[in-house]
C-alpha positions in Angstrom: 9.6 -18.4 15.4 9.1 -18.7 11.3 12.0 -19.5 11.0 14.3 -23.1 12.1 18.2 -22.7 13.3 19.6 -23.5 10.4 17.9 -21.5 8.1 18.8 -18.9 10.2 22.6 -19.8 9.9 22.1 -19.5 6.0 22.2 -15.3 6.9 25.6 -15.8 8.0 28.0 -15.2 4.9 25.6 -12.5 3.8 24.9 -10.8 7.6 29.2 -10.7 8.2 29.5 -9.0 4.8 26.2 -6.4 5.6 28.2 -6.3 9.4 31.6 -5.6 7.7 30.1 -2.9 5.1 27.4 -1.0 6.5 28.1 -1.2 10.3 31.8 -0.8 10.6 32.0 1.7 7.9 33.8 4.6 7.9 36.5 6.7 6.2 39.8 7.0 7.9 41.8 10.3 8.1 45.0 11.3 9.5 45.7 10.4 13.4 45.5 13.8 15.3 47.9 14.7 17.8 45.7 16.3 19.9 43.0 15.2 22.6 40.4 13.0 21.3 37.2 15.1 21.0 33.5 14.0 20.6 31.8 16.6 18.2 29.2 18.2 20.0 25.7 16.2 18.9 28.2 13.4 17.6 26.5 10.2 19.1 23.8 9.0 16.7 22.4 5.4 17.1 24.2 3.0 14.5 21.4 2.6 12.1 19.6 5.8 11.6 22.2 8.5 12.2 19.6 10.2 14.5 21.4 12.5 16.2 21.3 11.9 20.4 19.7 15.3 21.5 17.2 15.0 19.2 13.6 13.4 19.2 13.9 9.7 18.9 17.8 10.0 19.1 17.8 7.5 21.8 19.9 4.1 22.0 19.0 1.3 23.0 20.4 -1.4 25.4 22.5 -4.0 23.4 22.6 -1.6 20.4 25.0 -0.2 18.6 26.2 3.8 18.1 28.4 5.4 15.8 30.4 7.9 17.6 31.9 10.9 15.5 34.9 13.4 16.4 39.1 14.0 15.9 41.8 11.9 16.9 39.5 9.5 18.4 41.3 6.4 17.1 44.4 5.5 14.9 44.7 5.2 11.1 44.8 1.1 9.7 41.2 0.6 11.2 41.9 -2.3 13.1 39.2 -5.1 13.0 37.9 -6.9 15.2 38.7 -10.8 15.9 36.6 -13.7 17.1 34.6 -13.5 20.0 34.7 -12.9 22.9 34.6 -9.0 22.1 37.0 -6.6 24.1 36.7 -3.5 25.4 39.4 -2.0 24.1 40.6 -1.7 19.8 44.0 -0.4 19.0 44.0 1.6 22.1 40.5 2.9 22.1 37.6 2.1 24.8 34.7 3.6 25.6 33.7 4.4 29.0 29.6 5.1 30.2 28.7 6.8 33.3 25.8 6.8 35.0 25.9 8.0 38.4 28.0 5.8 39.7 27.7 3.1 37.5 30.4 2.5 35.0 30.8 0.4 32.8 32.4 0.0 29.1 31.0 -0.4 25.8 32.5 -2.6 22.9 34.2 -1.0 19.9 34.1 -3.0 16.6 35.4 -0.2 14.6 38.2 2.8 15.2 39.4 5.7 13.6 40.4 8.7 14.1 37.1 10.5 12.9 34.5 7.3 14.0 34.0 4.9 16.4 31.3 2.4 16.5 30.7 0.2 19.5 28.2 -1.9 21.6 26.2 -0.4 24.4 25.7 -3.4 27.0 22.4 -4.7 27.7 23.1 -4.0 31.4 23.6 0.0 30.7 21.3 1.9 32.7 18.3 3.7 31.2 17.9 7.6 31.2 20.9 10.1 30.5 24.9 8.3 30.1 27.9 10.0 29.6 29.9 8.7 26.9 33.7 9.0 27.2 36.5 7.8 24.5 40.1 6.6 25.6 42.7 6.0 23.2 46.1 5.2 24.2 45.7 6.7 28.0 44.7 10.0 26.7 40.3 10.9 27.8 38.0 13.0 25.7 35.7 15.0 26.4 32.1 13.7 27.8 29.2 13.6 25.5 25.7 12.9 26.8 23.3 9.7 25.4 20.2 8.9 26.5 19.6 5.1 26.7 16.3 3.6 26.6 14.9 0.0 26.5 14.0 0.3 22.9 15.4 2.4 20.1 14.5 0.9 16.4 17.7 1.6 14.1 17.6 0.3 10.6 20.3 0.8 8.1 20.6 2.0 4.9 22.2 1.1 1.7 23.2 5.3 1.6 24.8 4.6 4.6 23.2 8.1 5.9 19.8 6.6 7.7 17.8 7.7 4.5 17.0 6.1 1.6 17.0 2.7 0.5 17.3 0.1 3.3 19.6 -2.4 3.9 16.4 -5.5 3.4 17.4 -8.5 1.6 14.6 -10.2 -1.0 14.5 -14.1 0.4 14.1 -14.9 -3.0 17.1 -17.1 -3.5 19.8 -19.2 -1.6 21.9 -16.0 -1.3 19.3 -13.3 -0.6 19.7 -10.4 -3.2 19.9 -6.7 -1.4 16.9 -5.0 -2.6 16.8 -1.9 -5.1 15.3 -0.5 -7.7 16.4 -3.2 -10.1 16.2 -5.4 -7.9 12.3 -5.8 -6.4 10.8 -7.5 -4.2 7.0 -8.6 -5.0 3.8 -8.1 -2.5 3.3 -11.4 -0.7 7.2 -12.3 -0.6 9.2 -12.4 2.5 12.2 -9.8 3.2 15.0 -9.6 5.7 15.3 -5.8 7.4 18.4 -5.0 9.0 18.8 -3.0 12.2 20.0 -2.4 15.4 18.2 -1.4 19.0 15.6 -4.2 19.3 16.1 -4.1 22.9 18.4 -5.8 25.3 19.3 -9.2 25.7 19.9 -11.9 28.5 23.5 -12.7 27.5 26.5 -11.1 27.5 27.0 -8.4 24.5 30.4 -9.2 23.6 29.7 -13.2 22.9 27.9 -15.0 19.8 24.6 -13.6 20.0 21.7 -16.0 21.1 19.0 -17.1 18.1 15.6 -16.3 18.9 12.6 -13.5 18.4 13.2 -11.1 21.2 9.8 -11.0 23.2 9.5 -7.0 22.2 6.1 -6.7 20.5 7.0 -5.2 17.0 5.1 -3.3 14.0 6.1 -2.6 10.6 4.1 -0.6 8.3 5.4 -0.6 4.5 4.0 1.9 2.0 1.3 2.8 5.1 0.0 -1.0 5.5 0.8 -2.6 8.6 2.4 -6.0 8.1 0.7 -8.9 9.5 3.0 -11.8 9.2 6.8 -10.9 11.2 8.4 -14.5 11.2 11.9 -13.2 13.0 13.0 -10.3 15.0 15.8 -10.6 17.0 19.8 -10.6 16.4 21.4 -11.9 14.1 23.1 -15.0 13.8 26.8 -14.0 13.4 26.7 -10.4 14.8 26.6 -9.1 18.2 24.5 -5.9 18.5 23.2 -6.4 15.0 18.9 -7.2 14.7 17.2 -8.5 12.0 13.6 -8.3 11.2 11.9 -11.1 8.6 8.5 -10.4 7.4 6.6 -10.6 4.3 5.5 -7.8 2.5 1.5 -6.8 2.4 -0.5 -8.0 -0.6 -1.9 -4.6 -0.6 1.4 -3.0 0.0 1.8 0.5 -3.1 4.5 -0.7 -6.2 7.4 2.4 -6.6 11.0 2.5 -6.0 11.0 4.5 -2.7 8.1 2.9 -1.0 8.5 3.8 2.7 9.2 1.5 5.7 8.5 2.3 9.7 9.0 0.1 12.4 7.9 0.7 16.4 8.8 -1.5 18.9 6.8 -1.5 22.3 4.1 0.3 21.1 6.5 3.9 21.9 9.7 3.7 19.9 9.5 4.4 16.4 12.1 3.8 13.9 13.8 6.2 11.4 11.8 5.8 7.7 13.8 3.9 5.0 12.4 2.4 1.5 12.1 -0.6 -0.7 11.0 -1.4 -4.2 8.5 -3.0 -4.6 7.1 -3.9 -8.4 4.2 -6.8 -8.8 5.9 -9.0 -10.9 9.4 -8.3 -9.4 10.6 -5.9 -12.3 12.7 -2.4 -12.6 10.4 -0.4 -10.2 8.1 2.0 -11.8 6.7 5.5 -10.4 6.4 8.5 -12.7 8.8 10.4 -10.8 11.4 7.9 -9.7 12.2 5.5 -12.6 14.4 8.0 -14.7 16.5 9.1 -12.2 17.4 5.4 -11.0 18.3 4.4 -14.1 20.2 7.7 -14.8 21.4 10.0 -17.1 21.7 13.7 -17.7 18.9 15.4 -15.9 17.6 19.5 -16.6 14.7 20.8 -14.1 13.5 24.4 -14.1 10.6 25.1 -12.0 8.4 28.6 -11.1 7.9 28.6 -7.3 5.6 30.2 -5.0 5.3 30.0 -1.6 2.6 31.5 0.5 3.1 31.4 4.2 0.6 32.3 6.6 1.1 33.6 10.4 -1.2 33.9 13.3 -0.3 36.5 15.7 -2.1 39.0 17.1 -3.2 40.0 13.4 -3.0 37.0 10.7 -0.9 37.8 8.6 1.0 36.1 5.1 4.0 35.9 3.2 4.4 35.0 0.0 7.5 34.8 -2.3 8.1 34.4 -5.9 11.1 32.5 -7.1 12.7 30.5 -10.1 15.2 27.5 -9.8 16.6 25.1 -12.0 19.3 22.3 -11.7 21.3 20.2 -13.8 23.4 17.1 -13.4 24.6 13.8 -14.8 23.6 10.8 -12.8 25.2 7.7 -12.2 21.6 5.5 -12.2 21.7 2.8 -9.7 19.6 0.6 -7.4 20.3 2.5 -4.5 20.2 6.2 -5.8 18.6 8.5 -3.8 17.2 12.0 -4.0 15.3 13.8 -0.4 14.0 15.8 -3.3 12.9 13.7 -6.2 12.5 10.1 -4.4 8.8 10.5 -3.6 6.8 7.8 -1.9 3.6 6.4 -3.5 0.3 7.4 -3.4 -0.9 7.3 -0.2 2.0 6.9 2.3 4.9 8.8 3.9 8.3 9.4 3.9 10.2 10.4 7.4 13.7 12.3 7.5 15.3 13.6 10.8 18.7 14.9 11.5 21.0 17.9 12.2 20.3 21.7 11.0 17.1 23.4 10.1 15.9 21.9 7.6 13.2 25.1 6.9 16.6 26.9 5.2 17.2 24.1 2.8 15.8 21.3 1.4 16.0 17.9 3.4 20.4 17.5 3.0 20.5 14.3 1.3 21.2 13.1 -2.1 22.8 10.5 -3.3 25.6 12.3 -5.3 26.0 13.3 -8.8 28.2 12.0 -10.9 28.5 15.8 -12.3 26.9 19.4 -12.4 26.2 20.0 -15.5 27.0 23.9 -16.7 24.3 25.3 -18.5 24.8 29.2 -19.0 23.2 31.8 -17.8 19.1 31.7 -17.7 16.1 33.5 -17.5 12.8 34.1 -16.6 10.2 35.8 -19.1 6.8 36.7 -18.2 4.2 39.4 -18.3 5.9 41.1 -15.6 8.9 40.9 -17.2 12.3 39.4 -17.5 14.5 38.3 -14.1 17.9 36.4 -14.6 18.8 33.4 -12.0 22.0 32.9 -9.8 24.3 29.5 -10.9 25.6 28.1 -8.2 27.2 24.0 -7.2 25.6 22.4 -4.4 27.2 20.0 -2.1 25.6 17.0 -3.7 27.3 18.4 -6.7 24.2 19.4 -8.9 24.3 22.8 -11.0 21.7 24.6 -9.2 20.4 28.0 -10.7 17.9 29.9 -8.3 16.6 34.1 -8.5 14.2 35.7 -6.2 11.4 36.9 -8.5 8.8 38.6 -6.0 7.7 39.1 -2.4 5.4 40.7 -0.5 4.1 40.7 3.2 5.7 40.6 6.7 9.1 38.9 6.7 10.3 40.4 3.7 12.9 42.9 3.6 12.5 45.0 0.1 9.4 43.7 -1.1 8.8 43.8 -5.2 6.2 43.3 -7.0 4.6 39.4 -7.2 6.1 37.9 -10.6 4.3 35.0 -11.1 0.7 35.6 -12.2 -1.7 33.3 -14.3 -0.5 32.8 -17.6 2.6 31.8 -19.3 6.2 32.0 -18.7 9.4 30.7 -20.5 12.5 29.9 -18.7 15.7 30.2 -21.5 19.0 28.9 -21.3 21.8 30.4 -23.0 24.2 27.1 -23.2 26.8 26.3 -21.2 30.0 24.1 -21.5 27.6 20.6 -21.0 24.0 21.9 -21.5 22.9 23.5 -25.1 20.4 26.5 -25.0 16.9 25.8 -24.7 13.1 27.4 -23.6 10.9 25.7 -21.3 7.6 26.8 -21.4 5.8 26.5 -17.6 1.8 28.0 -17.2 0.8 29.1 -14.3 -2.9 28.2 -13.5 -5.4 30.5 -12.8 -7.1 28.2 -10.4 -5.1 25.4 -7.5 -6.2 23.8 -4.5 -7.3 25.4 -1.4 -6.5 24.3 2.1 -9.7 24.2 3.3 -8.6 23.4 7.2 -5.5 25.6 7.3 -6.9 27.8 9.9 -7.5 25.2 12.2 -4.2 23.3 12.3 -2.4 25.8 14.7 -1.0 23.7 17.2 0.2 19.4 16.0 -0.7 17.0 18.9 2.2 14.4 17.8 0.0 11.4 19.7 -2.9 12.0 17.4 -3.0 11.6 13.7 -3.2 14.8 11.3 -5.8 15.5 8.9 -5.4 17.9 5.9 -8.5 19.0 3.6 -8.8 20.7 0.3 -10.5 21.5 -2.6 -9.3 21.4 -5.8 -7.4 19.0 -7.9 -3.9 19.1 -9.1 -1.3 16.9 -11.0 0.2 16.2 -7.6 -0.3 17.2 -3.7 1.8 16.6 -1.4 1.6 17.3 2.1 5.0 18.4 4.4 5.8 19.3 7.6 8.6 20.4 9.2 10.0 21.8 12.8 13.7 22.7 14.0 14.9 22.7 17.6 17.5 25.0 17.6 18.7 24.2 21.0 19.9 21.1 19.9 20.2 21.7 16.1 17.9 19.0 14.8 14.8 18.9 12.7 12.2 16.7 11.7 10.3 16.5 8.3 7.7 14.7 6.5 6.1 14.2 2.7 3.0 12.6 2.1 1.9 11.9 -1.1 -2.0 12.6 -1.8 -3.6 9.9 -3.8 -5.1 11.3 -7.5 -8.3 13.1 -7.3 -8.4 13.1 -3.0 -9.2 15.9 -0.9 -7.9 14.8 2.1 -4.7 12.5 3.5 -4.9 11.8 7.5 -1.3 11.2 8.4 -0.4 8.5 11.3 0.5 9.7 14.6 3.4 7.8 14.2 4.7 9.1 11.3 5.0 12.3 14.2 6.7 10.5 16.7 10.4 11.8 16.2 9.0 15.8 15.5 11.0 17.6 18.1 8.4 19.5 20.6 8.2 22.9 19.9 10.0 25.4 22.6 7.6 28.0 24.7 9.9 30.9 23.2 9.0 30.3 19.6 12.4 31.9 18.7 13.9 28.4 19.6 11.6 26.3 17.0 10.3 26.6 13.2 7.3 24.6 12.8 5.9 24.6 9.2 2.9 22.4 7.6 2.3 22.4 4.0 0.5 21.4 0.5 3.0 21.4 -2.5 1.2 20.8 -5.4 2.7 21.0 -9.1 1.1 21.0 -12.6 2.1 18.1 -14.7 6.0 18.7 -15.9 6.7 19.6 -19.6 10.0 18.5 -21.4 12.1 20.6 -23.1 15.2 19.7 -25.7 18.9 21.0 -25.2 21.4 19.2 -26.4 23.3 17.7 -23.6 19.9 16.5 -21.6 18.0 13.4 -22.2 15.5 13.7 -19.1 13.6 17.3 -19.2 11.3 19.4 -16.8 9.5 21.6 -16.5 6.8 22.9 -14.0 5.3 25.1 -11.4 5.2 24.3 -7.9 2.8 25.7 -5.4 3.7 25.8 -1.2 0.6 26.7 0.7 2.5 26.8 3.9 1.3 27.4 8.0 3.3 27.9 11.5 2.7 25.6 14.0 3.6 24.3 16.9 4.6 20.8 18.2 3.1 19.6 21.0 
């Protein structure tokens, strides 16, 4: 097993405070009078937030779900006791049907807005209704599918994303991980998750010590890990896995270096990260080490994306476009941007989760501490000059954006293309927290080609994908994305090309949570692409100390899922 009994116990003090923060979370609000009421996609498994319609949304047997709504619970958040676990928590229980087996799950956290409980080993596999209770009074039903094994591991974000909840074993208390806090290659880490798989015992009792006898895989930074010394609950908290295991020698350095487990050989895991430095230091990427260390941050970029259709006659898009944001960040270990947390060289990063994620970036961000105003600015060129929108976003960044160009199908008032070789300046006129400034961005005359575009139509999820280019570029990164809008979830991915390649394979099960694509392509948006980006230039304005500036090229495809 790795690992003896009492070593094991050691986890106690710091698994009951991990139990208390990251798996009975959750904010209280006002007790509703109405009927309690499950939002509609409002069961996601405990760990990942993966909604339960979507691809890899299952649950597993003996895991635990978060379940999201109004006036599901009362206000005080009532905790839970000493074992044995009830099934009912200041009024609320949680019934499952399926067919005619009922049975009830465990709560160990109410609320009016959340609810997360236990599903029993014994609850039968395929589609459950979920019910709440509280005080007499039934909610609606809401559907789950429940499945031997369903990987769930938490985050420090407490959103599925991001930095995991994994503990460095380097000390009698084991340290969370983060970016100033590393783990090194070689040493051995604890993971924390839910949906291991079912046990022999009862759910609602002191959970039995032992390795579960589901085979397990854990790839970090792309390398598989050879040497898993524990996997199986936790020592002090029913419904609660852990998985020990020591990190590859070969494993990438970088503060978001990603982490994918699949258990069974089918069920893959949501994609979290670690840090990992080689002599245990503040991690270090050129992307990533600013922003975790914070700041006030300024980022203009030139964008253009080319889009390419094949219909009946293949066709493209291509738009022109300027952005820029601004914001004053906090700087921690566990800060976390969908946009500027890149993995390293050579290995993926997974996000899942509701909306289409084609309209916006990928919706998380650990957020600002402000949005920094920086007056109004625009874009100079050969073509001319073009002014950009301000606007707040909900992670509470300034965000300037202005549609410089477009041409093709799919575009509605088509102007001429803006951005063509040569120089541009981006100006800022000063605001009430950012000075005035120019940033000067070039636009090459010469990028990478996607040599194989034309033959990636359709994406066999059970088989990896290959890109190939020519070309070379400061960075390449390689994305994909598809949205199910019968269930409102999407899927991405962004793989980072090592320096100087020309092709990335990515793993088939880096795919394995990519919803299918519909038959009436009106119900799904599947997209891969290569970003690539020259090497950012700073700028100076007072009010900033971390500066860029670039251009940013999306070579982009529709596909489908299959």
């Amino acid at each position: 097993m790795g690992e003896t009994k009492h070593q094991l116990g050691s986890h106690a003090r710091i698994a009951s405070l991990a139990f208390g923060v990251f798996v009975l979370g959750g904010i209280a609000a006002g007790q509703s009078s109405t009927a309690p009421t499950i939002f509609n996609n409002g069961i996601v498994s405990g760990g990942s937030f993966a909604p339960a319609l979507s691809t890899g949304g299952a649950v597993a047997q003996g895991s635990i779900v978060s379940i999201f709504g109004s006036g599901l619970g009362p206000t005080g958040n009532p905790q839970i006791g000493s074992f044995p676990l009830q099934a009912t928590l200041g009024g609320v229980s949680v019934q499952l049907t399926s067919g005619t087996t009922q049975l009830n799950a465990f709560p160990l956290y109410v609320s009016p807005g959340q609810i997360n409980a236990i599903i029993p080993s014994t609850t039968p596999l395929g589609r459950v209704s979920v019910q709440v209770n509280f005080n007499g009074v039934k909610s609606n039903s809401a559907p789950v599918t429940v499945a031997a094994n369903a990987p769930s591991i938490y985050t420090l974000t407490g959103a599925g994303i991001g930095p995991a909840t994994f503990q460095n074993k380097t000390a009698a208390s084991p340290p969370f991980n983060s970016a100033t806090v590393t783990i090194q290659p070689g040493q051995v880490g604890t993971l924390w998750v839910t949906g291991l798989g079912a046990i022999s015992s009862a759910d609602n009792q002191a959970p039995p010590i032992g390795s579960l006898n589901y085979p397990v895989e854990i790839w970090v930074g792309g390398q598989s890990v050879t040497d898993i010394q524990y996997k199986g609950r936790t020592p002090c908290c029913a419904g609660l896995d852990e998985i020990d295991f020591t990190v590859p020698a070969n494993a990438p350095s970088g503060c978001y270096v990603p982490v994918t487990a699949r258990v069974a050989g089918k069920a893959v895991s949501n994609t979290v990260t670690i840090a990992i430095d080689p002599a245990g230091n503040h991690c270090s990427d050129p992307i990533s080490t600013a922003y975790t260390k914070g700041g006030t941050f300024g980022t203009v970029a030139l964008v253009r994306r080319t889009t390419h259709f094949d219909k009946s006659t293949p066709a493209d898009t291509t738009v022109d476009a300027g952005m820029a944001g601004f914001s004053q960040e906090a700087g921690a270990g566990f800060t976390y941007s969908s946009f500027a947390s890149l993995p390293p060289a050579g290995s993926c990063l997974v996000y899942q989760g509701l909306g289409n994620y084609l309209n916006s970036d990928v919706p998380f961000s650990t957020p600002a501490t402000k949005g920094l105003l920086a007056g109004t600015l625009t874009v100079k060129g050969a073509a001319g000059s073009v002014a950009l929108s301000s606007l707040i976003d909900q992670q509470g960044s300034s965000e300037y954006l202005g549609l410089l160009g477009s041409s093709g199908v799919l575009t509605s008032g088509a102007t001429p293309l803006f951005l063509s070789p040569g120089a541009f300046t981006i100006t800022g006129a000063g605001g009430t927290d950012v000075g005035s400034f120019t940033a000067s961005v070039t636009v090459p005359g010469s990028n990478v080609t996607w040599t194989n575009r034309d033959q990636l139509l359709t994406v066999d999820r059970s088989q990896p994908l290959t890109f190939n280019w020519t070309g070379t570029s400061n960075l390449v990164v390689l994305e994909a994305f598809n949205f199910d809008a019968p269930t409102n979830t999407s899927a991405a991915f962004r793989c980072v090309a090592a320096a100087g390649a020309t092709s990335f394979t990515v793993p088939n099960w880096i795919l394995a949570n990519f919803p299918v694509s519909r038959t009436n392509t009106r119900l799904s948006n599947g997209l891969l692409s290569i970003a690539t980006a020259t090497a950012p230039a700073t700028f100076t304005a007072t009010g900033l100390n971390n500066t860029a500036a670039f251009y940013l090229l999306l070579q982009g495809r529709i596909v489908t899922f299959k």
